[in-house]
C-alpha positions in Angstrom: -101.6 -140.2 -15.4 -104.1 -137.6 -14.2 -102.8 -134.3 -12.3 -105.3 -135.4 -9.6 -104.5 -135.8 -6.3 -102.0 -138.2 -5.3 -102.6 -141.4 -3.0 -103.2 -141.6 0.5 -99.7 -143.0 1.6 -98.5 -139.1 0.0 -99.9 -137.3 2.7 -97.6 -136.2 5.4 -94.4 -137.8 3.1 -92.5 -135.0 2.2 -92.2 -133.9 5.9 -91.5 -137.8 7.1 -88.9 -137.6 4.6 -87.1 -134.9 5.7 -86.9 -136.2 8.9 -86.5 -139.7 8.5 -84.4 -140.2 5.0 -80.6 -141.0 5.0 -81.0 -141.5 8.9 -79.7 -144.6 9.4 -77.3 -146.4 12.0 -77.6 -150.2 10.6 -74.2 -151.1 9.7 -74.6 -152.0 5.7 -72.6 -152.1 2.7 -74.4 -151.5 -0.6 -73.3 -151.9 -4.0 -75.5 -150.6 -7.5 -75.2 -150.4 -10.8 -77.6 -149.1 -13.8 -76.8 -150.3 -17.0 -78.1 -147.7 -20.3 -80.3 -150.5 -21.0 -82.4 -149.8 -18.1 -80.8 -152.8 -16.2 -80.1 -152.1 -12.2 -78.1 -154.3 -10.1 -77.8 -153.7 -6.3 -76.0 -156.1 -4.0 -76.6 -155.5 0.1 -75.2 -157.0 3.3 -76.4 -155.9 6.5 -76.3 -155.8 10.0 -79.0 -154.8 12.6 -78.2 -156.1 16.2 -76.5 -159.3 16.0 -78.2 -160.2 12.6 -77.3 -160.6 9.5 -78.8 -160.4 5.9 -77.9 -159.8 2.3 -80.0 -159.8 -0.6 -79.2 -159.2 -4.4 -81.9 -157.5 -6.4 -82.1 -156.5 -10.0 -84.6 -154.5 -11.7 -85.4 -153.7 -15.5 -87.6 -151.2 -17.2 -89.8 -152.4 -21.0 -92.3 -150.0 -22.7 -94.7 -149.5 -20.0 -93.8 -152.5 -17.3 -90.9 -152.5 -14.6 -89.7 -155.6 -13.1 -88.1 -156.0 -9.6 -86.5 -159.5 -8.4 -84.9 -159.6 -5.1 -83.2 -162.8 -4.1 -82.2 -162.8 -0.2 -79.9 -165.2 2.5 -83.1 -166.9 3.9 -83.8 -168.4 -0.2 -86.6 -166.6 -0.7 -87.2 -164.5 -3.8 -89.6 -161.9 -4.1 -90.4 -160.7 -7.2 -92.7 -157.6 -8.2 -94.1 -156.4 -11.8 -96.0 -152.8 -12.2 -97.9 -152.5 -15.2 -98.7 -148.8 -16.0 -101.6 -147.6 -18.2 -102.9 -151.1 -19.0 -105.8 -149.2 -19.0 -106.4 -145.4 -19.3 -105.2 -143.1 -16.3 -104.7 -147.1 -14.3 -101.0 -149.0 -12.9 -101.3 -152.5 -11.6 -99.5 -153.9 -9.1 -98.7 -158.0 -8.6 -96.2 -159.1 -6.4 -95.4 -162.6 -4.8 -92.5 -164.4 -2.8 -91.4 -167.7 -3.4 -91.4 -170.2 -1.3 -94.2 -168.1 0.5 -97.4 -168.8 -2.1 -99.9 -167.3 0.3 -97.2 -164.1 0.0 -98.8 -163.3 -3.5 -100.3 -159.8 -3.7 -102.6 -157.3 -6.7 -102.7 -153.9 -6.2 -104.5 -151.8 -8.5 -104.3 -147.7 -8.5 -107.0 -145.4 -10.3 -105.9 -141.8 -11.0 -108.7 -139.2 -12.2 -108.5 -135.4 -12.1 -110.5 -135.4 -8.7 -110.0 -138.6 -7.2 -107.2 -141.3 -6.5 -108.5 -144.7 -5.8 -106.6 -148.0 -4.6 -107.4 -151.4 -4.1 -105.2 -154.1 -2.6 -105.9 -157.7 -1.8 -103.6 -160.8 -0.9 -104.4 -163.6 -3.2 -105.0 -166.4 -1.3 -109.1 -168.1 -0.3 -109.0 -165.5 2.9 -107.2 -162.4 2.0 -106.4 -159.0 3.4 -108.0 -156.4 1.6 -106.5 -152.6 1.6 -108.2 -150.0 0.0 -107.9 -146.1 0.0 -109.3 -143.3 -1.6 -108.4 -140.1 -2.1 -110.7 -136.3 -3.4 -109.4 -133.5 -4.6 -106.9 -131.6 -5.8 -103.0 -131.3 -6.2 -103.2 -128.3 -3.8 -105.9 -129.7 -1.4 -106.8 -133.3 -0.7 -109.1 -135.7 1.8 -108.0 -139.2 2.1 -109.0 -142.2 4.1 -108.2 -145.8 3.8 -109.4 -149.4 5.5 -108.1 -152.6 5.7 -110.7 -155.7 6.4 -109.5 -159.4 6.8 -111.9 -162.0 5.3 -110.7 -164.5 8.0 -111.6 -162.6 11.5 -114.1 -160.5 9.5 -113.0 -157.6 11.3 -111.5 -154.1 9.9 -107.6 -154.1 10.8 -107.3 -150.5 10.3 -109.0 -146.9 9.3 -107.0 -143.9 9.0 -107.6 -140.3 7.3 -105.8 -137.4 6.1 -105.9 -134.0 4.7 -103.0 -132.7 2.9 -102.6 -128.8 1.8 -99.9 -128.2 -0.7 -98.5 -124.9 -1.7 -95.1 -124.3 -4.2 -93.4 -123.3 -0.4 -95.2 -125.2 1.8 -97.1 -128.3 3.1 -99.6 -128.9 5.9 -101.0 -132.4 6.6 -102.8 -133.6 9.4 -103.9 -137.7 10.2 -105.6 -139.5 12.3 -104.6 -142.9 12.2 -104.1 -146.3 14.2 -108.0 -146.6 14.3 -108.1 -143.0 15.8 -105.9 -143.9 18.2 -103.4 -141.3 17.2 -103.0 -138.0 15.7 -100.3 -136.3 13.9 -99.9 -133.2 12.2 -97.1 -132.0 10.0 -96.0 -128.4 8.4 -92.8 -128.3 5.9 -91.9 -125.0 5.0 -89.2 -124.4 1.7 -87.4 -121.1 1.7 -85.7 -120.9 -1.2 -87.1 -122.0 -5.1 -84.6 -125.2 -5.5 -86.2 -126.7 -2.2 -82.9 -127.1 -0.7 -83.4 -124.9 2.5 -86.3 -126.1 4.4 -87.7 -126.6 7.9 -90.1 -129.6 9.3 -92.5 -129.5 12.5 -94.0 -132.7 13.6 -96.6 -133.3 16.1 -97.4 -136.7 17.0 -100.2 -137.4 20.5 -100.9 -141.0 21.4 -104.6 -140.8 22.7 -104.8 -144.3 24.6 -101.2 -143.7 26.3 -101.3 -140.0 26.5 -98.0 -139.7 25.1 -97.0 -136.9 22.8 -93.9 -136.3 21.0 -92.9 -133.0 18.9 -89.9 -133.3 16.2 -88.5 -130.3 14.7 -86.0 -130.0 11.8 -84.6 -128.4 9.0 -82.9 -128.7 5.8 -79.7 -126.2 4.6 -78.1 -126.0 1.6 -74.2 -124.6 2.2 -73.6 -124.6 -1.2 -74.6 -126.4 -4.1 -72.7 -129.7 -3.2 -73.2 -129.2 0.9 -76.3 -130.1 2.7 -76.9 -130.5 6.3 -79.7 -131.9 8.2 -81.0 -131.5 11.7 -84.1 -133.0 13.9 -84.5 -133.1 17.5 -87.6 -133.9 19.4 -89.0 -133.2 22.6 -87.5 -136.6 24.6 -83.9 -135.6 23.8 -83.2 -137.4 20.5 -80.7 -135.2 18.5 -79.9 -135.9 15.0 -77.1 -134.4 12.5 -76.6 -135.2 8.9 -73.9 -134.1 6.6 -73.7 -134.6 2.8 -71.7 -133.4 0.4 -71.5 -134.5 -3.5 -67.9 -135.3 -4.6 -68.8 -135.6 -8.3 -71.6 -135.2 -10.3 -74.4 -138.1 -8.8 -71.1 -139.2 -6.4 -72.3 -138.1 -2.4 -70.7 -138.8 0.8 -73.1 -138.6 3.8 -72.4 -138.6 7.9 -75.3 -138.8 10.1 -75.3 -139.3 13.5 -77.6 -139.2 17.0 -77.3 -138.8 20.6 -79.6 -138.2 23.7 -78.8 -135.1 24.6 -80.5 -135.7 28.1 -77.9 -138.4 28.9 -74.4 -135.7 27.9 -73.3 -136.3 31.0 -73.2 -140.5 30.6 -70.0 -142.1 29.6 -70.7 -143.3 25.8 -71.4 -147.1 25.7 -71.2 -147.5 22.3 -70.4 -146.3 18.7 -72.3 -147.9 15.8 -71.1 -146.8 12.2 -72.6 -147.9 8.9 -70.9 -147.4 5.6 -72.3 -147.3 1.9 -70.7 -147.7 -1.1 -72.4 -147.3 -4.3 -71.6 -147.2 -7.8 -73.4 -145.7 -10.4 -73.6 -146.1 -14.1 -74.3 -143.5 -16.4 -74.8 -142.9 -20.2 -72.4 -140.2 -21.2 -72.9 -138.1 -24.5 -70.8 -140.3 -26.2 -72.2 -143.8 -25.8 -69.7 -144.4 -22.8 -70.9 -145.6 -19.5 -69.7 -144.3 -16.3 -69.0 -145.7 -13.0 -69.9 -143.2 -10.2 -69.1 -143.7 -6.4 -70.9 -143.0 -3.4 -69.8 -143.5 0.2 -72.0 -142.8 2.7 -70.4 -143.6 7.0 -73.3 -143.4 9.6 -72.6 -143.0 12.9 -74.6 -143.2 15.9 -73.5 -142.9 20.1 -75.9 -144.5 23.4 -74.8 -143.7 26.6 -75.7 -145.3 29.8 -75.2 -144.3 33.1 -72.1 -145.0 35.5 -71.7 -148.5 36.7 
């Protein structure tokens, strides 16, 4: 692939990630395995609310194509094939669900040196069709994207970005939701390993006038210890902890509270924990199972009775 600039849906992701990844509250139990024949295996059971799911996917890696087949409680299996460099500096997407036919789905990205173009488009007689395009560089970048449905002949979205990326920093601003909303987004690194960072977030809602502001960080203790923070401007406080056990092994505690209801009795207590093992090709031929835990945590309050 081309050192070009990347797609559309990479502006604004490192900062989103910071402040959204490994934040979770859904109680779920997760279990994976990756053979050294490029084999993965992950079994999940979850619970959001008062439902429940659980899925089993596995996913396997030949030559240039990677296939994903995900087989869930409702008896629907999805199953997803990228293609890479079918054709010069070009990965193809197909994807499709059974029992769902109209589910099916090609996506095709281009990557060249200045540009980044993507085309996506349900494969039924009236399909949604996505596509976004991307100029540039890998320091500086202009994106925009569109999505038109054949049926109401009517565009169902246009967004656009521009992304600045430096070693130490990142800077992306988009106006999305049919420029409806705006949201900018700095990520800052202080240290060469990227593992002490902070995240500003500035989100404004034209048609409701709402705005919300979202600040966190990233510290490194040590070299096994990371904690995260966010809080935003309505009260929402979030803490993560994670610390690696053994090489590829982590244990992670998050948690959040609305710091504007402290004085509130708790209502109640939601945990989530992960387990996860891990496979892994030693230097002599041996494969290794690896385990990671992660407990999630998070506290509501409501007011006295």
């Amino acid at each position: 692939m081309s050192k070009g600039p990347g797609l559309f849906t990479d502006i604004g992701k490192k900062a989103k990630d910071l402040l959204t990844r490994d934040y979770n509250s859904d109680q779920k139990f997760s279990i994976s395995t990756y053979s050294a024949s490029g084999v993965a295996l992950t079994s999940t059971a979850l619970k959001k609310g008062g439902v429940h799911a659980a899925d089993v996917a596995t996913q396997y890696k030949y030559k240039n194509a990677l296939f994903d087949v995900k087989i869930d409680t409702d008896s629907s299996v999805l199953t997803t094939v990228t293609l890479t460099e079918i054709l010069p500096s070009t990965k193809a997407i197909a994807s499709f669900k059974v029992p769902d036919y109209n589910s099916a789905k090609l996506e095709v990205q281009y990557f060249h040196d200045h540009a980044t173009v993507t085309a996506a488009a349900a494969l039924k007689q009236n399909p949604l069709i996505d596509i976004t395009a991307t100029l540039g560089s890998p320091v500086i970048s202009f994106g925009a994207e569109a999505g038109y449905d054949t049926t109401s002949k009517a565009f169902t979205k246009y967004n656009a970005g521009i992304s600045v990326t430096k070693p130490d920093a990142c800077l992306s601003i988009i106006l999305g939701d049919k420029g409806d909303s705006l949201k900018a987004s700095y990520l800052h690194h202080f240290d060469e390993f990227k593992r002490t960072a902070a995240v500003g977030e500035v989100y404004r809602k034209f048609s409701t006038n709402e705005n919300t502001i979202t600040v966190g960080g990233l510290y490194a203790i040590d070299h096994s210890t990371a904690v995260k923070a966010k809080l935003n401007n309505h009260g929402t406080l979030g803490a993560l902890l994670q610390h690696e056990v053994l090489p590829r092994s982590l244990v992670t505690v998050s948690s959040e509270i609305d710091t504007k209801a402290l004085e509130k009795h708790p209502r109640n207590n939601d945990r989530r924990i992960q387990i996860k093992t891990v496979s892994t090709t030693s230097q002599f031929g041996l494969v290794d199972q690896l385990l990671v835990i992660e407990v999630h945590s998070q506290r509501r309050f409501s007011q006295y009775c």
